[in-house]
PAPA-755418 format. One record per residue (C-alpha): residue number from 1; residue in three letters; y, x, z. Coordinates in pm, whole numbers, plus 50000, padded with zeros to 5 digits. Each point is the difference from the previous one (the first is absolute). Layout:
# residues N
NUM	ALA	Y	X	Z
...
//
This chain:
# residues 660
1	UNK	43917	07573	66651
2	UNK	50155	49664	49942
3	UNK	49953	49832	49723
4	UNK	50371	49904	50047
5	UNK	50287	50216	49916
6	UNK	50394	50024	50011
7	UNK	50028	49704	49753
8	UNK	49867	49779	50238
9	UNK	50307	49845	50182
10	UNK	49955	49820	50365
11	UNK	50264	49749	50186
12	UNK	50070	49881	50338
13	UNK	50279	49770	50001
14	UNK	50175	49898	50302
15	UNK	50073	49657	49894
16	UNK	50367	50092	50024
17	UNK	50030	50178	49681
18	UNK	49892	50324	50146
19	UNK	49647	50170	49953
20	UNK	49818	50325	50024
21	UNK	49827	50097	49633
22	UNK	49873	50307	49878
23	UNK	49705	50160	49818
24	UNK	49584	50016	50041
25	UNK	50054	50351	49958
26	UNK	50256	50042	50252
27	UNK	50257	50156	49773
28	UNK	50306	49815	50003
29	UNK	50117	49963	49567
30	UNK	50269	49764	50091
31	UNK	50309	50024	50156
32	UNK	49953	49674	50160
33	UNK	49636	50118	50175
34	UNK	50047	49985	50397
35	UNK	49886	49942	50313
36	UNK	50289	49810	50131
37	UNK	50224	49812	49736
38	UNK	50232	49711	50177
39	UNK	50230	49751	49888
40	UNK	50302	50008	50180
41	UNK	50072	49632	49853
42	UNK	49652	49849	49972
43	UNK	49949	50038	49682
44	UNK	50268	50190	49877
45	UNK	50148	50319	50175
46	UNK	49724	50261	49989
47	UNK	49975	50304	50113
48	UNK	49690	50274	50045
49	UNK	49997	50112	50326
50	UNK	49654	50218	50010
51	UNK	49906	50141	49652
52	UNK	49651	50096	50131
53	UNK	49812	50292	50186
54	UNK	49841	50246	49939
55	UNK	49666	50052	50217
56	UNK	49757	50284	50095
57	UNK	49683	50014	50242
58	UNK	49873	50296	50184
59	UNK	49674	50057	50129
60	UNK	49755	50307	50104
61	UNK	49997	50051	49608
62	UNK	50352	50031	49928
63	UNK	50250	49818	49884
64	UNK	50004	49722	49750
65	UNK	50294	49834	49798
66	UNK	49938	49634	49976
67	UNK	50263	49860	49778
68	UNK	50180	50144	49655
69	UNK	50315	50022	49870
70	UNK	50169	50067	49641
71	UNK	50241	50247	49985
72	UNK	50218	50178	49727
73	UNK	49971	50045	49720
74	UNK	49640	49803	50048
75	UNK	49799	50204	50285
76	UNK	49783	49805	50230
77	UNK	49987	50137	50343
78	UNK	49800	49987	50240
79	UNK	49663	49925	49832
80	UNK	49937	49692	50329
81	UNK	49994	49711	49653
82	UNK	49649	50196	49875
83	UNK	49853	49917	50354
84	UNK	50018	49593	49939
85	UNK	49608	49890	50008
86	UNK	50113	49604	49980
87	UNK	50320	49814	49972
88	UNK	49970	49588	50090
89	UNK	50317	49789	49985
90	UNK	49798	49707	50230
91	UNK	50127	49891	50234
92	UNK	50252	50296	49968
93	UNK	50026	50309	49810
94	UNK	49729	50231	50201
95	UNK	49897	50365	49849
96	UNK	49714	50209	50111
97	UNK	50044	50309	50012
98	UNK	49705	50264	49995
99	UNK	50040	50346	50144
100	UNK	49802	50326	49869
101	UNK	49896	50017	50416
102	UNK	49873	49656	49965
103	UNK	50258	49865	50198
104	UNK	50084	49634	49850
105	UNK	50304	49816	50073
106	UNK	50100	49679	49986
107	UNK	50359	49928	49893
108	UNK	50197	49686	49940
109	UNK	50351	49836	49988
110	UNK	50073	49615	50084
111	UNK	50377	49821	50001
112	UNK	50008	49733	50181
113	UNK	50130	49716	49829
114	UNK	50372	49845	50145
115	UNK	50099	50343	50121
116	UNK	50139	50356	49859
117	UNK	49694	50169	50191
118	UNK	49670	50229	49876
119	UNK	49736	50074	50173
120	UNK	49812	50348	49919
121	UNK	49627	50055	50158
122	UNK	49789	50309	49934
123	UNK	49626	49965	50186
124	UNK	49713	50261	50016
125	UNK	49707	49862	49846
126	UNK	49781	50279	49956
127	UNK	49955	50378	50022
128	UNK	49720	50233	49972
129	UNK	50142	50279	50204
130	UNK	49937	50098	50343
131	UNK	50215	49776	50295
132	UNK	50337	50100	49987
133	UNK	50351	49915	49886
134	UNK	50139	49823	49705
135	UNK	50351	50032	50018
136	UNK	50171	49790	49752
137	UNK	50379	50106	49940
138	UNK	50261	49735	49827
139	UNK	50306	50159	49872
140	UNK	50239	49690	49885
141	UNK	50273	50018	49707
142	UNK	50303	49799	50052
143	UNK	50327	49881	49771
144	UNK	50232	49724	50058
145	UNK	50102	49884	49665
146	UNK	50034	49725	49778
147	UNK	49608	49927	49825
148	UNK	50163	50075	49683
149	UNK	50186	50344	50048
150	UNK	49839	50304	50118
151	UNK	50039	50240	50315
152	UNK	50110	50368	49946
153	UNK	50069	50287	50249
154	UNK	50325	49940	50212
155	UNK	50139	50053	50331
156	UNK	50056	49674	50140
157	UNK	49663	49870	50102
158	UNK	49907	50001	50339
159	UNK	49658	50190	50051
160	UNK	50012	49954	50372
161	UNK	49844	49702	50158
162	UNK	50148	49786	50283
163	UNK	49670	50039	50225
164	UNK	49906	49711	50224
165	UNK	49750	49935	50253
166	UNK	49767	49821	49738
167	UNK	50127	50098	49673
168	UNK	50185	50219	49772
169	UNK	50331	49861	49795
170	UNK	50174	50176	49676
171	UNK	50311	49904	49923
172	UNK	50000	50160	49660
173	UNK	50397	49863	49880
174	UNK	50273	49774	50094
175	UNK	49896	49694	49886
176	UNK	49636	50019	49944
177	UNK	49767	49865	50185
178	UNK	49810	50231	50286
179	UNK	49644	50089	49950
180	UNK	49786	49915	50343
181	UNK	49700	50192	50043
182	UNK	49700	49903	50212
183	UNK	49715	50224	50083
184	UNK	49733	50137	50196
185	UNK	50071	50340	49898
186	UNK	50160	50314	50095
187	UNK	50355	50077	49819
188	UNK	50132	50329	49894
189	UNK	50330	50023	49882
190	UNK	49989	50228	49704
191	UNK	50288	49877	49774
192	UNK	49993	50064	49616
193	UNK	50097	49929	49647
194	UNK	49692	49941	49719
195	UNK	50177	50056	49698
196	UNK	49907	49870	49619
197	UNK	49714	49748	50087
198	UNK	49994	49868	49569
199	UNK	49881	49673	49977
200	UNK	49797	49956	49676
201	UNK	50136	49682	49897
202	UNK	50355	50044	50022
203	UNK	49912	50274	49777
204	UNK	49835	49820	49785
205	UNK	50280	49682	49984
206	UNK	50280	50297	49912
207	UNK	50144	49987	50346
208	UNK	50121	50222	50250
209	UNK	49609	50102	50167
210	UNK	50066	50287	50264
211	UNK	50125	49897	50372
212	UNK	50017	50198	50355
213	UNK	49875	49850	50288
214	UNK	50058	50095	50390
215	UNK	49727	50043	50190
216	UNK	50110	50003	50388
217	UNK	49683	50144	50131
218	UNK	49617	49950	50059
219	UNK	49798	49746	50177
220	UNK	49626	50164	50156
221	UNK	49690	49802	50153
222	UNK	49655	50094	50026
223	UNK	49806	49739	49827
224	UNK	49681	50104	50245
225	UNK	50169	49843	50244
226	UNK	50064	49649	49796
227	UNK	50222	49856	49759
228	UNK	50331	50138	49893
229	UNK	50265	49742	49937
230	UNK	50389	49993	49900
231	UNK	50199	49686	49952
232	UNK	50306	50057	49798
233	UNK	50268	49699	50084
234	UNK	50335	49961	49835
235	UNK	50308	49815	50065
236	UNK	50230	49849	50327
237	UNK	49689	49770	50079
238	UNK	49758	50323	50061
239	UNK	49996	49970	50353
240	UNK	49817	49665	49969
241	UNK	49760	50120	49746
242	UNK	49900	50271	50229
243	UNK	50100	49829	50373
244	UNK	50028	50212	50300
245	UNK	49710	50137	50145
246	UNK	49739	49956	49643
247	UNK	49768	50277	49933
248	UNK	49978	50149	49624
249	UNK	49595	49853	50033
250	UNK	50036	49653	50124
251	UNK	50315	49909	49775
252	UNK	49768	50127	49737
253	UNK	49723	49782	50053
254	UNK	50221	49756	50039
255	UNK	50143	50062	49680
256	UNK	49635	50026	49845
257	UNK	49873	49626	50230
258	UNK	50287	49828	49831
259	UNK	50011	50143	49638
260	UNK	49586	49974	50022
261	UNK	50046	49601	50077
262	UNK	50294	49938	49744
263	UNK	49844	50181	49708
264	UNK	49697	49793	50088
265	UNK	50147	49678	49949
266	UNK	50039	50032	49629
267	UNK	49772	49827	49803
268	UNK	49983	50326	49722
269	UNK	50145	50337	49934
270	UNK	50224	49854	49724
271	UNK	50106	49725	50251
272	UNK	50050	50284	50227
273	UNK	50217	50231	49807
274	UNK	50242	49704	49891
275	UNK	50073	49975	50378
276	UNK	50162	50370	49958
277	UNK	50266	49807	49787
278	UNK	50105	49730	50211
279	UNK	50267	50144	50227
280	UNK	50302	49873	50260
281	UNK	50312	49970	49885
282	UNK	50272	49916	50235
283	UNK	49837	49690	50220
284	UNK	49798	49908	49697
285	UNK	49734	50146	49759
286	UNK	50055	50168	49633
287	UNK	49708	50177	49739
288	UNK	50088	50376	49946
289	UNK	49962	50042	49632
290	UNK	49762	50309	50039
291	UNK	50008	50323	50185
292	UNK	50095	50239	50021
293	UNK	50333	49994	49839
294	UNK	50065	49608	49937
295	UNK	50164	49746	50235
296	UNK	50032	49578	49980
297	UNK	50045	49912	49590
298	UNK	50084	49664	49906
299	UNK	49763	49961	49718
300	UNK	49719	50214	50168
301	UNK	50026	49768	50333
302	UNK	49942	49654	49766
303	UNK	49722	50164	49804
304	UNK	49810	50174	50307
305	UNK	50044	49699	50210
306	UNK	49766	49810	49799
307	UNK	49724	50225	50076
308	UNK	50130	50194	50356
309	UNK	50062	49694	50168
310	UNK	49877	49655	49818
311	UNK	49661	50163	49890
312	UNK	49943	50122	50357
313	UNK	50106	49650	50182
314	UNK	50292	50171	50125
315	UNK	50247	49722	49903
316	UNK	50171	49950	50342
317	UNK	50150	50394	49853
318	UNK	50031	49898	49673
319	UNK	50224	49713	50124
320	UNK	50230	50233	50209
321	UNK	50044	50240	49696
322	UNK	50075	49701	49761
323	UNK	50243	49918	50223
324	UNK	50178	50304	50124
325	UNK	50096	50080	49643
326	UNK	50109	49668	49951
327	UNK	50343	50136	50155
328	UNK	50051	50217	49698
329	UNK	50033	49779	49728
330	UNK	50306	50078	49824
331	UNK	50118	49764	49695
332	UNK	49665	49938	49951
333	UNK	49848	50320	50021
334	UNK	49790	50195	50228
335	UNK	50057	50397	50060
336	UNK	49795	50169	49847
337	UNK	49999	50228	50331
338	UNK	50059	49840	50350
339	UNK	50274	50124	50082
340	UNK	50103	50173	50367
341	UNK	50264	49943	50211
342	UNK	50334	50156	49862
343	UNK	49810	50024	49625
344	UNK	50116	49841	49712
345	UNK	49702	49797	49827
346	UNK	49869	50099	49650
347	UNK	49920	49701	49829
348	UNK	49879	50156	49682
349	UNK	49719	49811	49937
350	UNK	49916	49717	49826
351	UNK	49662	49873	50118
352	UNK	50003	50057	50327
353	UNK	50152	49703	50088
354	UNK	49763	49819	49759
355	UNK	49697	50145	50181
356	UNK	50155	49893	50316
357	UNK	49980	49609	49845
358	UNK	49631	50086	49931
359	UNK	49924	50152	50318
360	UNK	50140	49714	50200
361	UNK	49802	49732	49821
362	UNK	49686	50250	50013
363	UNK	50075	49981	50404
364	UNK	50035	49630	49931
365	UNK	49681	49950	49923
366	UNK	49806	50245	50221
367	UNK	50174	49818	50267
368	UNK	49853	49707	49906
369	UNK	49648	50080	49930
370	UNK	50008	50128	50380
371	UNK	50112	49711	50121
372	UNK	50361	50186	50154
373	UNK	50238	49832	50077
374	UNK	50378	50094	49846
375	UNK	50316	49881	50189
376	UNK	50231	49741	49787
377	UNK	50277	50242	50054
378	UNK	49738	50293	49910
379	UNK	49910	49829	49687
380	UNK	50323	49859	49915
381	UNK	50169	50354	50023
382	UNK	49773	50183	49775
383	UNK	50033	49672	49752
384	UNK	50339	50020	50008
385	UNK	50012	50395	49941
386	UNK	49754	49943	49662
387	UNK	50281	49753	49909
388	UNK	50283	50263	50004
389	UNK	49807	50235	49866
390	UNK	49899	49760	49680
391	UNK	50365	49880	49996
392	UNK	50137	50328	49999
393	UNK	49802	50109	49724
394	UNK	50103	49699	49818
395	UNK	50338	49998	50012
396	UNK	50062	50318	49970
397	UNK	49987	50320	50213
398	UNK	50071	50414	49991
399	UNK	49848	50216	49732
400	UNK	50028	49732	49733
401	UNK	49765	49807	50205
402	UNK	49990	49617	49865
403	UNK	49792	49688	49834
404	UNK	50022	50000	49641
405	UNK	49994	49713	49784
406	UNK	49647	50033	49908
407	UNK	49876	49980	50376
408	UNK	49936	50331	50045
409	UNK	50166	50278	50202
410	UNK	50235	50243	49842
411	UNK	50082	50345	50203
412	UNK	50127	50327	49979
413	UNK	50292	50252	49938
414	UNK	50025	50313	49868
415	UNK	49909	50271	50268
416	UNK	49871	49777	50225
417	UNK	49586	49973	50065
418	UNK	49945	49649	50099
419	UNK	49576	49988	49989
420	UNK	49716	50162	50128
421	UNK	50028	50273	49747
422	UNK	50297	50111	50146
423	UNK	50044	50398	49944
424	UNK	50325	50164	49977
425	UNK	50040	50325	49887
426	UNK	50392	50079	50023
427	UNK	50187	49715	49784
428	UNK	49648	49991	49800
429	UNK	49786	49684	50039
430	UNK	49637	50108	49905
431	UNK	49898	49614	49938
432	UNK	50325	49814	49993
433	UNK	49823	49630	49948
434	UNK	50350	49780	49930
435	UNK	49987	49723	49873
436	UNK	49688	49778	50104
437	UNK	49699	50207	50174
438	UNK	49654	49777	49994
439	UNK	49927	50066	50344
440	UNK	50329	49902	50124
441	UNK	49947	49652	49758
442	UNK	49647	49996	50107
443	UNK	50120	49968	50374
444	UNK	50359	49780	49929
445	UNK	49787	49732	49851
446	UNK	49740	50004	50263
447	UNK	50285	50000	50282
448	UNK	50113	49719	49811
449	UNK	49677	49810	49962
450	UNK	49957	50062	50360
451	UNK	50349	49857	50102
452	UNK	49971	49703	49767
453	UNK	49745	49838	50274
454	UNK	50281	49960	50180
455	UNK	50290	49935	49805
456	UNK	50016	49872	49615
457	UNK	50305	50197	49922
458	UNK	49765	50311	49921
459	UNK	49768	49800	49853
460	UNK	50165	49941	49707
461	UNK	50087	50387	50006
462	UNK	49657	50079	49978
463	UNK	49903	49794	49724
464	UNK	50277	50122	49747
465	UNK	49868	50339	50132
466	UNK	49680	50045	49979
467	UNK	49994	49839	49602
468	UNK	50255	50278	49960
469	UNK	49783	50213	50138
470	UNK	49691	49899	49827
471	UNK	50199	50011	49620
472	UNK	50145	50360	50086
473	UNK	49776	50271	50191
474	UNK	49688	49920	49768
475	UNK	49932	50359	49781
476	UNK	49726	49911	49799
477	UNK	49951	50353	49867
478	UNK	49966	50096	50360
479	UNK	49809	49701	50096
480	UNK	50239	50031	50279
481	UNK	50355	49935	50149
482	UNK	50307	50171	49917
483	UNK	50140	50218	50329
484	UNK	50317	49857	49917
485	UNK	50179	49753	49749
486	UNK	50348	49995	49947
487	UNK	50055	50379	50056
488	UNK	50321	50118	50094
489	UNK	50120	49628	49956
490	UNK	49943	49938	49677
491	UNK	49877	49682	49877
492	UNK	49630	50064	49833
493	UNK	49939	50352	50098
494	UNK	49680	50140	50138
495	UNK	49805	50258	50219
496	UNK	49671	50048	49859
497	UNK	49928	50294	50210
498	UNK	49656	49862	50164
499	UNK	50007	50012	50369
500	UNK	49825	49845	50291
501	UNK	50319	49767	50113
502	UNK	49857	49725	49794
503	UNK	49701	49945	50221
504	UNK	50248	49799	50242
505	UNK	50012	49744	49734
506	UNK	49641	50017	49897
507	UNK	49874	49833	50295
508	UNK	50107	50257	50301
509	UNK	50232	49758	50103
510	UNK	49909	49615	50100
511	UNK	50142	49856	49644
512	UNK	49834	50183	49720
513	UNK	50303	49994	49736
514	UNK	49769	49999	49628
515	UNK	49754	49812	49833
516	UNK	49601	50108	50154
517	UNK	49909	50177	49667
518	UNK	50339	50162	50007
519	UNK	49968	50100	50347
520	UNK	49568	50133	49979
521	UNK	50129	50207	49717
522	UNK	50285	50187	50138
523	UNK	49707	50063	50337
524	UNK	49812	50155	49746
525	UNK	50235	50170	49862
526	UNK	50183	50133	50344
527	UNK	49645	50093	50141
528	UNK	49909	50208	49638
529	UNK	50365	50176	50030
530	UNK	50099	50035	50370
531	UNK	49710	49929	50242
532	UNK	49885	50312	50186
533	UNK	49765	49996	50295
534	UNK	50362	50067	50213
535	UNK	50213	49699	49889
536	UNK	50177	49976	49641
537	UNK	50168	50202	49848
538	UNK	50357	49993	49975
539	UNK	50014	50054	49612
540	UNK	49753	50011	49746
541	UNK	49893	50358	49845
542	UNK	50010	49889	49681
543	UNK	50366	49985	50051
544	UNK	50209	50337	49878
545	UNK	50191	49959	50320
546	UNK	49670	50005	50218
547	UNK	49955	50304	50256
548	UNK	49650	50046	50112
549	UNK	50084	50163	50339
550	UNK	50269	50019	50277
551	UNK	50074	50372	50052
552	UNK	50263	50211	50036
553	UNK	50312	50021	50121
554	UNK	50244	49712	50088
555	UNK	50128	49878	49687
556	UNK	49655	50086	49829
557	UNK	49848	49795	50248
558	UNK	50287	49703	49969
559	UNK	49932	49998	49619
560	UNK	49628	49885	50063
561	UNK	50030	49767	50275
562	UNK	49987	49709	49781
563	UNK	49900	50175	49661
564	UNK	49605	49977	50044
565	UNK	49975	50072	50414
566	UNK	49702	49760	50150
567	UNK	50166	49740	50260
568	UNK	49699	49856	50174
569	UNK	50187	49736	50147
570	UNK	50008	49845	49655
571	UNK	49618	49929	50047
572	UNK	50028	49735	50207
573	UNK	50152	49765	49765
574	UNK	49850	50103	49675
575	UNK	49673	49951	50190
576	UNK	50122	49681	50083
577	UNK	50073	49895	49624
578	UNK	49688	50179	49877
579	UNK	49727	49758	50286
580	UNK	50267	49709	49841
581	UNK	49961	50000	49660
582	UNK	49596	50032	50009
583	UNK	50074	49639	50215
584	UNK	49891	50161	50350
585	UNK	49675	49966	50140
586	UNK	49747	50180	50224
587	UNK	49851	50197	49724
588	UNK	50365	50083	49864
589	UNK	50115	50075	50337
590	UNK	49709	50248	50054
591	UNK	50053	50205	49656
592	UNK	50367	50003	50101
593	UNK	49897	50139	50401
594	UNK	49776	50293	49774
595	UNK	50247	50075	49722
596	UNK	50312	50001	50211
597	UNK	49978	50044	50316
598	UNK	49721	50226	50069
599	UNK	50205	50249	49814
600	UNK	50296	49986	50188
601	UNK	49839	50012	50361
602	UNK	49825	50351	49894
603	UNK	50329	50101	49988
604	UNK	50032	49944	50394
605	UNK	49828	50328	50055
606	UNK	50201	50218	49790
607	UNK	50403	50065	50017
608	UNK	50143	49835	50307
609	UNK	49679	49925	50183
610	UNK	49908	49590	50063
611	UNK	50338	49918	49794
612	UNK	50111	49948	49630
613	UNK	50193	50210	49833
614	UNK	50359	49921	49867
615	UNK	49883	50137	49606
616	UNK	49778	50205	49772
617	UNK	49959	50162	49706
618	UNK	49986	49753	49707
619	UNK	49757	50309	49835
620	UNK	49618	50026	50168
621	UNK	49939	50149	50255
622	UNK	50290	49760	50118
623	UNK	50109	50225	50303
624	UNK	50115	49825	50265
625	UNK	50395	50091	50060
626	UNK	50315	49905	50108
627	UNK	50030	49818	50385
628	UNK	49654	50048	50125
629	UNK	50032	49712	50210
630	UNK	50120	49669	49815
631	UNK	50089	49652	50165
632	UNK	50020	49761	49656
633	UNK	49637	50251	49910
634	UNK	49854	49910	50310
635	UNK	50147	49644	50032
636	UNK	49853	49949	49631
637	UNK	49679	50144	50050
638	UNK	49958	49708	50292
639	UNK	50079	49746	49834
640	UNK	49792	50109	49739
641	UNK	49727	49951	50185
642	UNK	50074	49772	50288
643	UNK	50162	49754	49703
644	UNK	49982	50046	49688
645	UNK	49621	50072	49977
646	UNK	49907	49761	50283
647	UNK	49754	49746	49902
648	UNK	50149	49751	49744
649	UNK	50040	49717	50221
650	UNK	50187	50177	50224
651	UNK	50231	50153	49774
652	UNK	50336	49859	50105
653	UNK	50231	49866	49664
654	UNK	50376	49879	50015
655	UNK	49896	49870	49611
656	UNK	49832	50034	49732
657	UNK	50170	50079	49656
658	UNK	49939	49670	49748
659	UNK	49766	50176	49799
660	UNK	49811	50037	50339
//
């Protein structure tokens, strides 16, 4: 057997916003594991097309099921997952499947990136029975619905394919995409409904977990006679995809020449899997915020892009993302989703434009260390958008939003969630944070600092700031910062709750904010509270509000997000203040590499395989959970490494704090 199971997640993106994901084991636990998920409106607009197969193989011996699947209320049938002997995910997930005959067989799925297209291979490679036939039979499951709902028994899809000299085409609804099918196999139309497939982890999350899938009929080849392929294509530009007169084998190995020489271009598997992030939107480019469920965040885009594109010399991307969201600056404020056509933007969010400020000087300076040149009306555009965004914030903008007399940032409203910890549960804020946040000071004052190269208006700003700052968020019995001062807007009050948003003003931002002792003490004390081989916790346990692990149902789950949950894409930047305050180095540098990151790339083999996870459990084992596949985790992890812990010289500084 394999030594991995059905929590062990795969992904093929499309680069559109599609992708193809599922289990090691085969068994589909989510209802957004398919074969064929497309975006309609690269990268919004999904919909799964082709939930999966299942697959069987008959020889001399009998018959043999290939694949599994979970049905109500928990059975697992056929018993194909048991016959797994390997499972690889390089250069593409690949499973090995051993027969009682001895019959082996190969199978493997590849999407081919800048199209809604999979390619499906199954190849003989080995039997110990006499010379005869291998038949391998694929019977397909189709839907047609949105990647969030699920499909149940009705009498309006179309089980009947429009048949074509080269192909077969479902049309499952009105105004879904139709499925193209490519092969080199024999088709028997055998229409029928599989009812109740349960899908673990909607279980497990409280959600609706049972679904009915159509399954038009069965594809048969006999693998003795060579590889059996289907290409699944979606969408009105199918008929390029697959053009006139392809076979199911060479568009297959052209599928698997092109993906082979792509994949090979990355310089590691972490570089790799941030390239499953970076996806079209519209004429331009935009980072999904994880899969499967997330699209294109404002705050996630500005703190992946740091890693997913500057930490990868991708800036020439990074450039066209910084300024396609330029557009949506509204009285100083970035959405904190981009919004689609006809969709009114959210602009709940404090720091997202503040991140964007950070990101663009981050870009900034990449561009300069490569020796890139920016257009004067590229450069002077983004300039100008960092200058609304800092004078919006100043004067004054929605959700309380506005520069206080002390130089710092005031923001928030009642039943509004403005910062990263942003859950909502009804009218219930879990961790309101009004009032002045350190993180969102932390990156005000380093916008700020940043701008003030520029312009000596924010100069000034920045000053009065950051000695308010310094006089205001030091808790000596914490030998730490205060979340937030001024709670609720009142002059003097404080949130000692001890969290990891003070890293950002420890030194994981360019301008480190307190005095060096100050600043090595609340390390120590952040690593001795919150540091788990994941990332940092999101609360300390010590705390009565503290929950160890994220289970349960929806609002159980809510409650813990930011109450103890492990965010690895905090790691990064503590890192980053922990290498600083030991002054840098080789030798620091190298414990850092050991301590930190080894940790976290172990993790690249567990959950959703070669990525980072969105969260964990703040309790040991730390359990991977949440989005297995996480842009700012992934983005983080790279810089991390490609950054943060390159050697000292090369480590690339806006400034250094005073005490520095």
């Amino acid at each position: 057997m394999s030594t991995y199971g059905e929590h062990h997640e795969w992904l093929e993106p499309d680069g559109l916003g599609g992708f193809a994901s599922g289990t090691a084991s085969g068994i589909r636990t989510r209802r957004y594991h398919a074969l064929l998920l497309a975006a309609t409106t690269p990268p919004t607009g999904r919909v799964v097309l082709v939930n999966g197969f299942d697959a069987w193989i008959e020889t001399a011996a009998g018959m043999f099921a290939l694949t599994s699947q979970r049905y109500e209320p928990g059975v697992v049938d056929p018993n194909g997952a048991r016959r797994t002997s390997a499972f690889a995910i390089d250069p593409w997930p690949r499973w090995v499947l051993t027969l009682e005959d001895g019959t082996i067989v190969e199978q493997s799925f590849v999407v081919r990136y800048g199209a809604p297209v999979v390619a499906l291979s199954w190849r003989l490679a080995g039997t110990n029975s006499q010379p005869g036939s291998v038949v391998l039979s694929v019977r397909p499951f189709l839907s047609g619905r949105d990647y969030h709902s699920m499909h149940h028994e009705n009498g309006a899809f179309r089980f009947e394919p429009e048949r074509r000299a080269d192909r077969l085409v479902w049309h499952p609804y009105d105004g879904i995409p139709a499925v193209h099918v490519l092969s080199n196999a024999d088709y028997r139309h055998q229409p029928d409904w599989y009812r109740n497939f349960r899908y673990e982890e909607e279980a497990a999350r409280g959600l609706d977990a049972s679904e009915d899938l159509a399954s038009p009929g069965v594809f048969s080849c006999d693998l003795a006679n060579g590889d059996a392929c289907l290409v699944f294509a979606a969408g009105p530009d199918a008929d390029t995809i697959i053009p006139p007169g392809a076979t199911a084998r060479g568009l297959v190995a052209d599928v698997h020449a092109a993906e082979i020489q792509r994949r090979n271009a990355f310089g590691s598997p972490l570089e790799r899997a941030a390239d499953a992030y970076l996806v079209r939107r519209a004429t331009g480019k935009t980072i999904v915020a994880g899969y499967p469920w997330f699209t294109d965040w404002g705050r996630d885009t500005f703190i992946a892009l740091r890693g997913i594109c500057l930490a990868t010399d991708r800036i020439d991307e990074a450039q066209k993302i910084l300024l396609e969201w330029i557009g949506a600056i509204s009285e100083g404020m970035l959405p904190n989703r981009f919004p689609d056509r006809g969709e009114s933007p959210e602009f709940n969010s404090v720091d997202a434009s503040l991140w964007f400020v950070i990101a663009v000087y981050d870009f900034f300076d990449a561009a300069a260390r490569a020796q890139l040149e920016i257009s004067p009306a590229d450069r002077a555009a983004l300039e100008d958008a960092v200058d609304a965004i800092l004078s919006g914030h100043a004067g004054g903008t929605r959700y309380g939003i506005r520069l206080d007399d002390d130089g710092l940032l005031a923001a928030g409203v009642p039943g509004v969630q403005l910062t990263w910890m942003d859950v909502k549960i009804g009218n219930e804020l879990i961790t309101p944070r009004i009032g002045k946040p350190v993180e969102v000071e932390a990156l005000w004052l380093n916008a700020l600092s940043l701008a003030s190269a520029r312009s000596t208006r924010w100069g000034d700003v920045f000053k009065r700031g950051k000695a308010a700052f310094a006089a205001r968020f030091w808790n000596e019995a914490a030998s730490g910062l205060y979340d937030v001062v001024d709670v609720d807007h009142r002059l003097g009050t404080v949130d000692a709750s001890f969290r990891p948003n003070q890293i950002f003003a420890l030194g994981g931002l360019p301008v480190v904010l307190v005095e060096q002792d100050q600043a090595s003490r609340a390390i120590a004390a952040v690593e001795a509270n919150l540091w788990t081989p994941l990332g940092l916790r999101s609360l300390a346990p010590s705390d009565p509000a503290y929950i160890g692990h994220y289970r349960g149902g929806v609002r159980e789950r809510d409650r813990a997000y930011h109450q103890g949950t492990v965010w690895p894409w905090l790691l990064t930047s503590f890192v980053d203040a922990w290498v600083r305050v030991r002054g840098g180095g080789h030798s620091v540098v190298l414990r850092a590499r050991e301590r930190f990151l080894e940790p976290l790339l172990s993790h690249l083999d567990e959950a959703g395989l070669g990525h980072v996870s969105e969260i964990a459990d703040g309790d040991f084992p730390h359990t991977p959970n949440g989005c297995p596949f996480q842009a700012w985790s992934v983005g983080e992890a790279l810089r991390l490494d490609r950054i943060v812990l390159a050697s000292g010289a090369q480590r690339p500084r806006h400034h250094r704090s005073e005490s520095e």
